[in-house]
BAZA-572256 format. One record per residue (C-alpha): residue in one letter; z, y, x. Coordinates in Angstrom, 3 decimals. Each point is the difference from the previous one (the first is absolute). Example, Ala and Ser with C-alpha at 12.3 -4.5 7.8 and 13.67 -1.06 7.14 Angstrom:
REM BAZA-572256
<node r="A" up="7.800" north="-4.500" east="12.300"/>
<node r="S" up="-0.660" north="3.440" east="1.370"/>
This chain:
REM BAZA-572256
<node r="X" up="92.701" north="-143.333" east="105.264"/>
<node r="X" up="2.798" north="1.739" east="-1.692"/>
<node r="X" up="1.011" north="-1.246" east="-3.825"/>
<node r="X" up="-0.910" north="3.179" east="-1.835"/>
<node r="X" up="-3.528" north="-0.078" east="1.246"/>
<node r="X" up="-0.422" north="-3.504" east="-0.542"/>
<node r="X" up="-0.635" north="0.010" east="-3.719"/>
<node r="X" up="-2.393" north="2.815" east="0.469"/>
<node r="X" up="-2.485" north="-2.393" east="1.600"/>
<node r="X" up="0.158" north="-3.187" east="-2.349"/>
<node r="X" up="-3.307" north="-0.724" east="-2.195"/>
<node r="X" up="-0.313" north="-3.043" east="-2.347"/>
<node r="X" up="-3.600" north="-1.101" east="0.854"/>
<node r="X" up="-0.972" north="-2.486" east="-2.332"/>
<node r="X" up="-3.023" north="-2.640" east="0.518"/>
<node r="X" up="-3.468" north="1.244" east="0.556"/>
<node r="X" up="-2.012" north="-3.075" east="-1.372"/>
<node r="X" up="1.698" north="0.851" east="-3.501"/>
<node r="X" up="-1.882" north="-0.099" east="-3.278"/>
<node r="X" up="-0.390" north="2.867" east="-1.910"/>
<node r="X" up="1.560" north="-0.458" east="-3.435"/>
<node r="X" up="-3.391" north="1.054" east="-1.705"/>
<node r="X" up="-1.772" north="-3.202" east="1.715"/>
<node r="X" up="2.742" north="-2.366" east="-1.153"/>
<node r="X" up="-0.033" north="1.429" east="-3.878"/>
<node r="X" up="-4.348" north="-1.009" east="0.232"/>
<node r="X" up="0.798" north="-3.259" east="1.535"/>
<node r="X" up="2.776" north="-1.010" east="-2.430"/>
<node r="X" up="-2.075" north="1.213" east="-3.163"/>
<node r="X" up="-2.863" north="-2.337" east="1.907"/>
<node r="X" up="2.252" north="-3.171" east="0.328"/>
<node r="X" up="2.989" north="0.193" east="-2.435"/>
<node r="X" up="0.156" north="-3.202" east="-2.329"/>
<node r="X" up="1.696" north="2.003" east="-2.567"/>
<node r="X" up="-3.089" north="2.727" east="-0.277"/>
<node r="X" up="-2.400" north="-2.436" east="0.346"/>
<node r="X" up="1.404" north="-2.163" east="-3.382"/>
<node r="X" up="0.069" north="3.038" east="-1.773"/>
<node r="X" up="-3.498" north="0.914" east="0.912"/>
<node r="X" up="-0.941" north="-3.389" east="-1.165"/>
<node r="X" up="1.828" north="0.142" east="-3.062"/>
<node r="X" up="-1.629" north="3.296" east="-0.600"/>
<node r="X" up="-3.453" north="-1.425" east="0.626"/>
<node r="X" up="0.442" north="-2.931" east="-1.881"/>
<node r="X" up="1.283" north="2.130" east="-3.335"/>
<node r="X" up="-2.820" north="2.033" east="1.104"/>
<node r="X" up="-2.468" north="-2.788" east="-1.464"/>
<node r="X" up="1.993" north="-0.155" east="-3.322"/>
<node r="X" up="-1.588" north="3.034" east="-1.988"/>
<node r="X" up="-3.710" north="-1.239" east="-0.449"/>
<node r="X" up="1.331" north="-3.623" east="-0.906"/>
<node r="X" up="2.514" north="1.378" east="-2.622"/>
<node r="X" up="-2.868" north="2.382" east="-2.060"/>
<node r="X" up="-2.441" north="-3.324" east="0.164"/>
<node r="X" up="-0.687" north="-1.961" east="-2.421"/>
<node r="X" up="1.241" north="-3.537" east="-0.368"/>
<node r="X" up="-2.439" north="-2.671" east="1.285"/>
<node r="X" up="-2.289" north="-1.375" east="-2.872"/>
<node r="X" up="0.295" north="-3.617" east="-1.253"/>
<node r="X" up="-2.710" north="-2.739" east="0.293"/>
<node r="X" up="0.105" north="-2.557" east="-2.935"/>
<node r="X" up="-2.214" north="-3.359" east="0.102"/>
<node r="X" up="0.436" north="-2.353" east="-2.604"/>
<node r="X" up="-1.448" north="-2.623" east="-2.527"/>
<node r="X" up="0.810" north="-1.280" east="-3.848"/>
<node r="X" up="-2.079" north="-3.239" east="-0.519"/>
<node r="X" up="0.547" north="-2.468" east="-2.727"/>
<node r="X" up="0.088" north="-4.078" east="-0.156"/>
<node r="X" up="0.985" north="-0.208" east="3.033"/>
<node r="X" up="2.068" north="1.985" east="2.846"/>
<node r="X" up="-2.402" north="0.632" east="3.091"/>
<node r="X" up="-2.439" north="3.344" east="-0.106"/>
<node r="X" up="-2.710" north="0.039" east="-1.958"/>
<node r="X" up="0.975" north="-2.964" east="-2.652"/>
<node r="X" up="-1.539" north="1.511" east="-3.274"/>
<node r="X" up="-2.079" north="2.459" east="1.552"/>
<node r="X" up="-2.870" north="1.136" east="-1.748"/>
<node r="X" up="1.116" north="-2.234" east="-2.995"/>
<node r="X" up="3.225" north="1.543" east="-0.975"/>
<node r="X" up="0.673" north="3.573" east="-0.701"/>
<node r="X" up="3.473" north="0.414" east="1.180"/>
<node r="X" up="-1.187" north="-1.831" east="3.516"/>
<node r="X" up="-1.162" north="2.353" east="3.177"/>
<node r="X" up="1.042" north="0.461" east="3.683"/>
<node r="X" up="0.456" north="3.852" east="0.897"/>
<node r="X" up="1.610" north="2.868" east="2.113"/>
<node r="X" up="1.657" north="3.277" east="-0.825"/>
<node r="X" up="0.735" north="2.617" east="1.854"/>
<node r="X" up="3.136" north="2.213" east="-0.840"/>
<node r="X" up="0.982" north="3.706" east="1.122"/>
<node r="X" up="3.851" north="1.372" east="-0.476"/>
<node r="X" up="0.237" north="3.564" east="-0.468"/>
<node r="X" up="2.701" north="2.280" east="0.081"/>
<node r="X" up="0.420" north="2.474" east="-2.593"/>
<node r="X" up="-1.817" north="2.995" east="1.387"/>
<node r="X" up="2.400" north="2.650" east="2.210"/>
<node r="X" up="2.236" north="-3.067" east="1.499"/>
<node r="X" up="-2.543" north="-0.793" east="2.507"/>
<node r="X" up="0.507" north="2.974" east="1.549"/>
<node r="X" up="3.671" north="0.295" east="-0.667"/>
<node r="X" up="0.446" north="-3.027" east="2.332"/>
<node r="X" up="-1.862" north="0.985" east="2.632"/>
<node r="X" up="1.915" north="3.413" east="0.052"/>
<node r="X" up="3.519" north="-1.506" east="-0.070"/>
<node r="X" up="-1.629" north="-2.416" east="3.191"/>
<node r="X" up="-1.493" north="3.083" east="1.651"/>
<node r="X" up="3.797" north="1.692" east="-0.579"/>
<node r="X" up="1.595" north="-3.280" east="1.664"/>
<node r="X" up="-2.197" north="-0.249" east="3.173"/>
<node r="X" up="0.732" north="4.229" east="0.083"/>
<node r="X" up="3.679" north="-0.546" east="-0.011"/>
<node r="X" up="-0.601" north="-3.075" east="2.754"/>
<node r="X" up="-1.751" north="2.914" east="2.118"/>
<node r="X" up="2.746" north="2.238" east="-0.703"/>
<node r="X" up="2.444" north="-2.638" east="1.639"/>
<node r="X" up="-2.212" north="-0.795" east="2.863"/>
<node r="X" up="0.232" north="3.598" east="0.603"/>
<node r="X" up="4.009" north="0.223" east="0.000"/>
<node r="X" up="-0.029" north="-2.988" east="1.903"/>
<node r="X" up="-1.769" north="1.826" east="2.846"/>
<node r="X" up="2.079" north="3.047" east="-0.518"/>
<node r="X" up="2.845" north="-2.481" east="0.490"/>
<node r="X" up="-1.166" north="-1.618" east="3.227"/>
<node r="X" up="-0.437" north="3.149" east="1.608"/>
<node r="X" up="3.303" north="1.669" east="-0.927"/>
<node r="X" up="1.746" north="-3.317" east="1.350"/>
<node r="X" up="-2.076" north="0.366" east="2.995"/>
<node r="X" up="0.920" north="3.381" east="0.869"/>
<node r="X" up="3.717" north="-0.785" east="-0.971"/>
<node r="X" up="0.286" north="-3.076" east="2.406"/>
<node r="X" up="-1.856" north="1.782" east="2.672"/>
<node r="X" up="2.103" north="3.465" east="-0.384"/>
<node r="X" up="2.947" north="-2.137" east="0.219"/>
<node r="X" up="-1.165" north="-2.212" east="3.311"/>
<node r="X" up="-0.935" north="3.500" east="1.464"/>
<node r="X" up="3.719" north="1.057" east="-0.545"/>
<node r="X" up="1.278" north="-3.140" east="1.396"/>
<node r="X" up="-1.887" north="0.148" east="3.462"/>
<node r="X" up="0.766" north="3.612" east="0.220"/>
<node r="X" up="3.516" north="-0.750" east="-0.991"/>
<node r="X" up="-0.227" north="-2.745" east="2.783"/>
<node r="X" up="-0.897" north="2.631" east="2.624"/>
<node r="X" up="2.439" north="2.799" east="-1.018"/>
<node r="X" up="2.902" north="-2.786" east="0.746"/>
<node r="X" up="-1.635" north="-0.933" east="3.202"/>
<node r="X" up="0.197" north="3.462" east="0.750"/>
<node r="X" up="3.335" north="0.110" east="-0.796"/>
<node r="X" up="1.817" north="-2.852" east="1.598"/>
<node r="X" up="-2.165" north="1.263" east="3.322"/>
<node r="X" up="2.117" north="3.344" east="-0.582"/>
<node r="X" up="3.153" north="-1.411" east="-1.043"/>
<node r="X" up="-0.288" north="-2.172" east="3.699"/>
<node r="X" up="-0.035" north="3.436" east="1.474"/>
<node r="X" up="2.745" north="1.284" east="-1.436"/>
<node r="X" up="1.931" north="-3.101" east="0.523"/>
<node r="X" up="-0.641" north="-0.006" east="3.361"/>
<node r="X" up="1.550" north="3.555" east="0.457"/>
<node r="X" up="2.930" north="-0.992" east="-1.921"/>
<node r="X" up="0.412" north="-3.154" east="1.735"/>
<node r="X" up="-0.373" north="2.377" east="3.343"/>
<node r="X" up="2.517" north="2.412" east="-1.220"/>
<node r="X" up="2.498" north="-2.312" east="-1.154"/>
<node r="X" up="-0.104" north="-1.502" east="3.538"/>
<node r="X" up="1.597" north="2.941" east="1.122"/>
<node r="X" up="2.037" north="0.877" east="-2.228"/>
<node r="X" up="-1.766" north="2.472" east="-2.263"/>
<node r="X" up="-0.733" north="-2.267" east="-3.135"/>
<node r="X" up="1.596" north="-2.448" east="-2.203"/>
<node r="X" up="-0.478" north="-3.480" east="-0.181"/>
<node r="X" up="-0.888" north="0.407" east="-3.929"/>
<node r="X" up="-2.838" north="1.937" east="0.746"/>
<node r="X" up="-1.626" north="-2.525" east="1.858"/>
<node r="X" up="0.846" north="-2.618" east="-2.407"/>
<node r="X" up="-1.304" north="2.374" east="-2.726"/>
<node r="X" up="-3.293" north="-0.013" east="1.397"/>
<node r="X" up="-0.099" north="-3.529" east="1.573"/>
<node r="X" up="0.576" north="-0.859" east="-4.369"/>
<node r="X" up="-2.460" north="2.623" east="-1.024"/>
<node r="X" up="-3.092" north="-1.723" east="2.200"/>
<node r="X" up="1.075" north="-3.219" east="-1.821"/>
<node r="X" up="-0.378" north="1.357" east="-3.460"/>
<node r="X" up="-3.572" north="1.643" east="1.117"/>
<node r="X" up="-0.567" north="-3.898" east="1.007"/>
<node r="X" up="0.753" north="-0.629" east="-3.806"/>
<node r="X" up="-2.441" north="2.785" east="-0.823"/>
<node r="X" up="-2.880" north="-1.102" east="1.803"/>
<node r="X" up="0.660" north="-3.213" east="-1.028"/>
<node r="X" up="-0.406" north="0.976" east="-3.750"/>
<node r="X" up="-2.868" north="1.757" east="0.719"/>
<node r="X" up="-1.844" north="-2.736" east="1.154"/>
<node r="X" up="0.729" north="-2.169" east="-2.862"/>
<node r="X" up="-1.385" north="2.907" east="-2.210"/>
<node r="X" up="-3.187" north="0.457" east="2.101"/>
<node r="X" up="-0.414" north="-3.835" east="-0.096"/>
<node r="X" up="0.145" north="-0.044" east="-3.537"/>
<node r="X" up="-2.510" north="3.089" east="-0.787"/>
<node r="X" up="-2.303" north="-1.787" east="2.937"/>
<node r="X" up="0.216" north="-3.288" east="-2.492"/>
<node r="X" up="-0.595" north="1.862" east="-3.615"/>
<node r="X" up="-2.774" north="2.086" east="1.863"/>
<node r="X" up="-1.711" north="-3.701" east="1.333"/>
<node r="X" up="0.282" north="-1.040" east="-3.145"/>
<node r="X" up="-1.276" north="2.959" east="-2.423"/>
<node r="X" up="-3.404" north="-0.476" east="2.409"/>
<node r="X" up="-0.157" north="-3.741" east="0.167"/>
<node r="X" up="0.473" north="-0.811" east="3.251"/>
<node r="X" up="1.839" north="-1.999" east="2.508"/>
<node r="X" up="3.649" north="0.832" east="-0.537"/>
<node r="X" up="0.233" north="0.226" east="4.148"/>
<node r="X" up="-2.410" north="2.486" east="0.508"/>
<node r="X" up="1.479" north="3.846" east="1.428"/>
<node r="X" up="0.191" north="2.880" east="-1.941"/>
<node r="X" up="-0.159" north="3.490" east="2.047"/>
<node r="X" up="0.723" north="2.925" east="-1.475"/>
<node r="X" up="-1.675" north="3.557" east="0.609"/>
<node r="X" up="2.020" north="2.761" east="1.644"/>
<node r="X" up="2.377" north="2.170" east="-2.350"/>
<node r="X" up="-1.532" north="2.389" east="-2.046"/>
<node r="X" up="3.108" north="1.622" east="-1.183"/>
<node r="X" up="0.513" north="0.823" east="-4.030"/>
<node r="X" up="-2.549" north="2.178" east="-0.649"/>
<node r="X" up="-0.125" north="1.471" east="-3.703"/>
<node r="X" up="-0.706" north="-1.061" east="-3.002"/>
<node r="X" up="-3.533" north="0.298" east="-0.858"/>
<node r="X" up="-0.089" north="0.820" east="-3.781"/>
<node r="X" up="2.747" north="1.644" east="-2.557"/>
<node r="X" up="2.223" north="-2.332" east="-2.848"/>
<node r="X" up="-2.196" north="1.760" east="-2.579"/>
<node r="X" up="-3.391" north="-1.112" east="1.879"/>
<node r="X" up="1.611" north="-3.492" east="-0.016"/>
<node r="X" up="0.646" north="-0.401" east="-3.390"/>
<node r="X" up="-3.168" north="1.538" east="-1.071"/>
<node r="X" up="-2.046" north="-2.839" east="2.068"/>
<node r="X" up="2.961" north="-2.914" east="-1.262"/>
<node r="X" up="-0.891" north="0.947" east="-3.296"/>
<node r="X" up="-4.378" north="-0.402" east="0.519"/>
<node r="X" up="0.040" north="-2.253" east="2.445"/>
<node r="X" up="2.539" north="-2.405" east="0.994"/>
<node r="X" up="-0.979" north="-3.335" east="-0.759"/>
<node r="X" up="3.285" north="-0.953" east="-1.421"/>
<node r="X" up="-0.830" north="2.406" east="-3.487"/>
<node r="X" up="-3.386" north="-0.329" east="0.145"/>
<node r="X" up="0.095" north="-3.859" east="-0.584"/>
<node r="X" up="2.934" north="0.843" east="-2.868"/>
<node r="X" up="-2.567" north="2.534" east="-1.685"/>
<node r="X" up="-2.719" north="-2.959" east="0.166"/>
<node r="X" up="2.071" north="-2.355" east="-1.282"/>
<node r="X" up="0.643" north="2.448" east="-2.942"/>
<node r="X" up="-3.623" north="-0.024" east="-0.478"/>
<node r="X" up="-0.436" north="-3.370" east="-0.107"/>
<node r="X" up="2.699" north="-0.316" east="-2.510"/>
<node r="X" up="-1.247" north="1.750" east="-2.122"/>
<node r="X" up="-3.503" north="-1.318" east="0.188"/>
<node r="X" up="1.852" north="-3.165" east="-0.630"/>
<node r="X" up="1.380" north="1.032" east="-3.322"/>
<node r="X" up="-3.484" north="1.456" east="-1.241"/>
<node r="X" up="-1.171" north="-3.701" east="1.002"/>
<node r="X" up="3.156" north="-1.132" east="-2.141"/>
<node r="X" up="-1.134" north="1.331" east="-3.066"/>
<node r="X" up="-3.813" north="-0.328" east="0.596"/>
<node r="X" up="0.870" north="-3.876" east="-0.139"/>
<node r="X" up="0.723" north="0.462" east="-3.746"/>
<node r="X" up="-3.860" north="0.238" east="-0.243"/>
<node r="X" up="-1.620" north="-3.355" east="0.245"/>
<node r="X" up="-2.166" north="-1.268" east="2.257"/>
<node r="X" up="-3.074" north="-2.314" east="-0.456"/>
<node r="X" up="-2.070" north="-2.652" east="1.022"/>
<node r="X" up="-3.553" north="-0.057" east="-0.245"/>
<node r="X" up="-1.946" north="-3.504" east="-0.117"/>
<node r="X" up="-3.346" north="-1.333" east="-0.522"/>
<node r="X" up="-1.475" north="-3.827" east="0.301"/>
<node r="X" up="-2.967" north="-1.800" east="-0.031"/>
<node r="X" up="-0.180" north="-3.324" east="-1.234"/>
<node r="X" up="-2.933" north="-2.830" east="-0.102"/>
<node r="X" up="-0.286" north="-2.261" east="-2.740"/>
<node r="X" up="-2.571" north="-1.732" east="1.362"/>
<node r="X" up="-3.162" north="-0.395" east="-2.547"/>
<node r="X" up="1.500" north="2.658" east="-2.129"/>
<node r="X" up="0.262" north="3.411" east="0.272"/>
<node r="X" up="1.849" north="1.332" east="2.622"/>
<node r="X" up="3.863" north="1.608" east="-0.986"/>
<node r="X" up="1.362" north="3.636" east="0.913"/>
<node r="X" up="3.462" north="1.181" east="-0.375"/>
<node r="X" up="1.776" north="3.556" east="0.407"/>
<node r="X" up="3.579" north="0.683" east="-0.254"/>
<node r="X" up="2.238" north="2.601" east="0.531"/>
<node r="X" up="3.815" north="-0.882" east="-0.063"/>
<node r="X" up="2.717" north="2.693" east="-0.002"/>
<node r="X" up="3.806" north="-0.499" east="0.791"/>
<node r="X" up="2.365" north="1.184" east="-2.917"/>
<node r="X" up="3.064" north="1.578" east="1.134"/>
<node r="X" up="2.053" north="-1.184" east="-2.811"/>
<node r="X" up="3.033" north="-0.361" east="2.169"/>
<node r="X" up="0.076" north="3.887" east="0.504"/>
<node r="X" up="3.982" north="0.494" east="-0.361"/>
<node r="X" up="0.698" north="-2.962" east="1.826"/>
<node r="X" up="-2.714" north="0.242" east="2.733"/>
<node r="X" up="-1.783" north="3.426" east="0.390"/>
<node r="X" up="2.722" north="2.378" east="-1.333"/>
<node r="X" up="2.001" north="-0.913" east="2.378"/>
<node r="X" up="-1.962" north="0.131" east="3.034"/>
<node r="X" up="-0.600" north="3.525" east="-0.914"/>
<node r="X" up="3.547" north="0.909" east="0.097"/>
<node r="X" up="0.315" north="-2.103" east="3.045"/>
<node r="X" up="-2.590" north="2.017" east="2.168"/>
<node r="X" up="1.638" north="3.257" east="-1.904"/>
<node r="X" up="3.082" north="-0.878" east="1.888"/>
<node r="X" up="-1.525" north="-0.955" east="2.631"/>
<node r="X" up="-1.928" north="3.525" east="0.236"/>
<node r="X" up="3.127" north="1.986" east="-0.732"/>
<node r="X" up="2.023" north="-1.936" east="2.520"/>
<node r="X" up="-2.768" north="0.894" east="3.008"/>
<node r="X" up="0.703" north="3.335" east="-0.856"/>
<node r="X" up="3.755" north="-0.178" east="0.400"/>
<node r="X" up="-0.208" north="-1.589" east="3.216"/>
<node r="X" up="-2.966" north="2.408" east="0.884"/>
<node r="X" up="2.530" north="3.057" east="-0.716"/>
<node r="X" up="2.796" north="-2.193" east="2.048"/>
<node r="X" up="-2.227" north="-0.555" east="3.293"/>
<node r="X" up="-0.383" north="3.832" east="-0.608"/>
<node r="X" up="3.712" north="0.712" east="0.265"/>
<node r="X" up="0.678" north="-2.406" east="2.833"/>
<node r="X" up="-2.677" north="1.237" east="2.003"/>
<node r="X" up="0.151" north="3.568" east="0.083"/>
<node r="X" up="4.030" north="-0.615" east="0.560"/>
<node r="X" up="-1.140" north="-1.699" east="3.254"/>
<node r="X" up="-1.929" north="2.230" east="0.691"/>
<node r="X" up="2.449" north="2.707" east="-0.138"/>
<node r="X" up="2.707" north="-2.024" east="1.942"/>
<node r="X" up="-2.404" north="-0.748" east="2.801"/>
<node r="X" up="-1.140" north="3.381" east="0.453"/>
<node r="X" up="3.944" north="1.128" east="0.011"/>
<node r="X" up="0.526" north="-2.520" east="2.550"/>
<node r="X" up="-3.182" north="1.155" east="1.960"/>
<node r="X" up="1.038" north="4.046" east="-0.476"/>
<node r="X" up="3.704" north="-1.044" east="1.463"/>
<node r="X" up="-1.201" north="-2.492" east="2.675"/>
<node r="X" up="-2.353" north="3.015" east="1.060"/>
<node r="X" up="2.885" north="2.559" east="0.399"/>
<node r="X" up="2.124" north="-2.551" east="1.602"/>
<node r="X" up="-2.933" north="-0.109" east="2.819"/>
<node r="X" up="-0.042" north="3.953" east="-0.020"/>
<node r="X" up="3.962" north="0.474" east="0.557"/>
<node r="X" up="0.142" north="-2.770" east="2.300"/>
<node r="X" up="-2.768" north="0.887" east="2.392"/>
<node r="X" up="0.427" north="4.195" east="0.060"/>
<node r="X" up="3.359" north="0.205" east="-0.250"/>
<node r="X" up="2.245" north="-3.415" east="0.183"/>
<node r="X" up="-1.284" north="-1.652" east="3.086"/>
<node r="X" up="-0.858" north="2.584" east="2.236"/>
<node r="X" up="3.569" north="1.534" east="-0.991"/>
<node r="X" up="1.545" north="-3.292" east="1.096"/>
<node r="X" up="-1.869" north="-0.292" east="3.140"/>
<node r="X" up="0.473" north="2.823" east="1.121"/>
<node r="X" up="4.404" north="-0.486" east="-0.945"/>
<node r="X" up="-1.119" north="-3.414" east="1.720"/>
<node r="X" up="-1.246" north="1.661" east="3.340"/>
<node r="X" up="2.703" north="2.652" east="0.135"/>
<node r="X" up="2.978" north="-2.405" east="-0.429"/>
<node r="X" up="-1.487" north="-2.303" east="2.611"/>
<node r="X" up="-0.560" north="3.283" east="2.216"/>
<node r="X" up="3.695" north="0.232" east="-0.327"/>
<node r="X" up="1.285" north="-3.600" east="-0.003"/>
<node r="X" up="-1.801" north="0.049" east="3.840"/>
<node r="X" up="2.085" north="3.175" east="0.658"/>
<node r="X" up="3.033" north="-1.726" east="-1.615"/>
<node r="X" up="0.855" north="2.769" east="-2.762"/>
<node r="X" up="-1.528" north="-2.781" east="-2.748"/>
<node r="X" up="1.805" north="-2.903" east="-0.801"/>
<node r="X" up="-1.861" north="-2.973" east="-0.725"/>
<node r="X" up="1.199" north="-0.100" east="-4.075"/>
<node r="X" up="-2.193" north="2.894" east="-0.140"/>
<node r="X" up="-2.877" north="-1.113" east="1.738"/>
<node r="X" up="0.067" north="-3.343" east="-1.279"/>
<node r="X" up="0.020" north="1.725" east="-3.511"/>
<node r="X" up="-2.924" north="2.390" east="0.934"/>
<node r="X" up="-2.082" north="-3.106" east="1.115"/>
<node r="X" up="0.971" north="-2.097" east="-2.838"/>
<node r="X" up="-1.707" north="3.158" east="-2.263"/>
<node r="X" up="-2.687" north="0.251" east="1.706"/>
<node r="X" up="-0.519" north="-3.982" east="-0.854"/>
<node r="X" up="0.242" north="0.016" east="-3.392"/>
<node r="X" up="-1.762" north="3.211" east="-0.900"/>
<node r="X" up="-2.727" north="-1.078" east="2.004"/>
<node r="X" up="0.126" north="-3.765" east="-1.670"/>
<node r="X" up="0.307" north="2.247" east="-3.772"/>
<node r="X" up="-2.797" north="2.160" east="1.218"/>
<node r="X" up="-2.613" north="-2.803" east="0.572"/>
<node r="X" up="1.474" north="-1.528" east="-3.273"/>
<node r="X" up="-0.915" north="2.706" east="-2.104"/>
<node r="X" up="-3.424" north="0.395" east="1.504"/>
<node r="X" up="0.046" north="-3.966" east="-0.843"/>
<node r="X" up="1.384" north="0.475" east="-3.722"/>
<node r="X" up="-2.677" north="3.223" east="-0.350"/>
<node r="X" up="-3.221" north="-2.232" east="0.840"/>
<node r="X" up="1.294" north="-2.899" east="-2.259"/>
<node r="X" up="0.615" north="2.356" east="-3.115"/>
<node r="X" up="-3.376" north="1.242" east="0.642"/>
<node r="X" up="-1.551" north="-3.344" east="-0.225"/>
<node r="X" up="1.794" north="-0.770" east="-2.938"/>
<node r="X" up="-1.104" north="3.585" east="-1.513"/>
<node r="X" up="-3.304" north="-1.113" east="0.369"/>
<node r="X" up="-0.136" north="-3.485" east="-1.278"/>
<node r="X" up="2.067" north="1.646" east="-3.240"/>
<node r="X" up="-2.983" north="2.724" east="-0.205"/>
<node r="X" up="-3.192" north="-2.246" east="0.486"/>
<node r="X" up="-0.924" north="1.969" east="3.434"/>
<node r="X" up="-2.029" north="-2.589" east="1.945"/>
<node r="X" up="0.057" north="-0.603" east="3.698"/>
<node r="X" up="-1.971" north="2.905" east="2.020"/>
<node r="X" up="0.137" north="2.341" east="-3.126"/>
């Protein structure tokens, strides 16, 4: 087969047992430890709300005054001041704080949801990131196979030229250096496929051995929604503000609580108590707590939860700012990344090839050196390796877009 019409015919296949990268994003949101603590954290604060707005569990008193001597019933039914009885006692917050609490619980166990939700957002965006990048590394893998099998070629024709005459040594030994350094390559390669094969294993739980196949390339594509459309959702839906927005709300609920607590609360209590051949004694009570350490006590936790209010805001408006700048750099990176992919494959490589295939044409003939078909090839490599890079850099900006945005898997 002649050299120009040998890279014509080369076709990275990749494994056909792969996993699609939709069925690994179901099974890691199925196994991950990480999502499954913050589910159960969620859950748990989930349970909060009703026990906050409850009221506190009454008190049981049973008890006994006797007189003359110190065991129950001494002077019963002789002496006045003797009986053996049992109250019963209610606490009760002033009214409004009952359902203040359960509010700022209801708030907690919302922002709790909100991180469960970011964590999953998370999870997938590493997913995709780790798997984008192992797909670059086995294709990367198979473009330098494909390489060093071509460089052989033409180091066989240079070794079979300089044998008579009609090359130099240093072209040989330019080549013979060049398959070593694609050696290097590959070897780096693996490492990084190695280590996305690990993070992967480990985002879904499982044996750290077991294979990861990737799918076949799919190329770029385009990018499915506009910066404006991003920002839009970022600003409804992604979980990052909506948790800051809830914990606004709950700081603020907080400081209504804060100065509700100026109010007192009370306890309710009634008793019955025998004294034996007398009549029988009832008591009522109601006791109230004074807040006479206002400046000292309630004051301040006013201004405290004030603070604390106007601080959620601040770093509300600052998760604002650092996530629509994000945003805006991974969507630059996605838009450039894109039109890296578009130059490269209409114009760059095929351009190269084809200088690639006509210098070779000519180095056969002898009117090529080999400096300029060794530089043609050596283009072709890395705009080839920079072409599947982009496509790689594309994908994982995309991931990241939609993590930043709150765009769930399958949306």
């Amino acid at each position: 087969m002649r050299i120009r019409n040998w890279i014509l015919v080369f076709v990275v296949t990749l494994p056909c047992t792969a996993q699609p990268l939709a069925q690994l994003i179901g099974q890691a949101l199925d196994r991950n430890r990480d999502i499954l603590v913050a589910q159960k954290r969620y859950e748990s604060m989930a349970q909060r709300p009703e026990q906050a707005a409850g009221l506190p569990d009454p008190t049981v008193s049973l008890g006994y005054a006797s007189n003359g001597w110190p065991w129950p019933g001494a002077g019963l039914g002789h002496d006045p001041t003797s009986n053996i009885g049992v109250m019963l006692g209610q606490t009760v917050p002033f009214p409004g704080k009952r359902p203040l609490r359960g509010q700022i619980a209801g708030k907690e166990a919302e922002a709790a949801r909100q991180e469960y939700l970011a964590a999953r957002l998370h999870l997938v965006a590493q997913l995709k990131q780790a798997y984008h990048e192992l797909h670059h590394a086995t294709v990367a893998i198979g473009f330098v196979d494909r390489y060093q099998e071509l460089l052989e070629i033409i180091l066989r024709t240079s070794e079979a030229r300089y044998a008579v005459g009609r090359a130099a040594q240093q072209d040989v030994l330019k080549a013979q250096t060049q398959l070593a350094v694609f050696e290097t390559q590959r070897e780096r390669y693996r490492l990084d496929r190695t280590s996305r094969q690990i993070e992967i294993n480990a985002l879904l739980d499982r044996p750290q051995d077991t294979p990861v196949a990737v799918t076949e390339d799919t190329g770029a594509g385009e990018l499915p929604f506009t910066l404006d459309e991003l920002l839009g959702r970022a600003r409804r839906l992604a979980p990052e503000l909506e948790r800051d927005r809830t914990l606004i709300e709950r700081s603020e609920l907080a400081a209504s609580l804060a100065r509700k607590d100026v109010y007192p609360d009370y306890t309710v209590s009634g008793g019955y108590f025998n004294q034996g051949g007398m009549a029988p004694m009832w008591e009522l009570r109601v006791d109230f707590s004074l807040p006479i350490h206002y400046w000292q006590k309630q004051h301040a936790a006013i201004a405290e939860r004030e603070y604390a209010a106007a601080e959620a805001r601040h770093e509300y408006e600052a998760s604002r700012v650092s996530l629509e700048s994000r945003i805006r750099q991974s969507y630059a990176e996605a838009e450039t990344a894109h039109r890296l992919t578009v130059l490269y494959e209409k114009s760059i490589v095929p351009e190269a090839q084809l200088t690639l295939d006509s210098s070779l044409a000519g180095y056969e003939t002898g009117k090529v050196d080999f400096v300029s078909v060794f530089s043609n090839f050596m283009n072709v490599v890395d705009y080839e390796l920079m072409d599947h890079e982009a496509i790689m850099q594309f994908q994982v900006a995309l991931a990241r877009l939609e993590e930043l945005a709150g765009i769930e898997a399958g949306e």
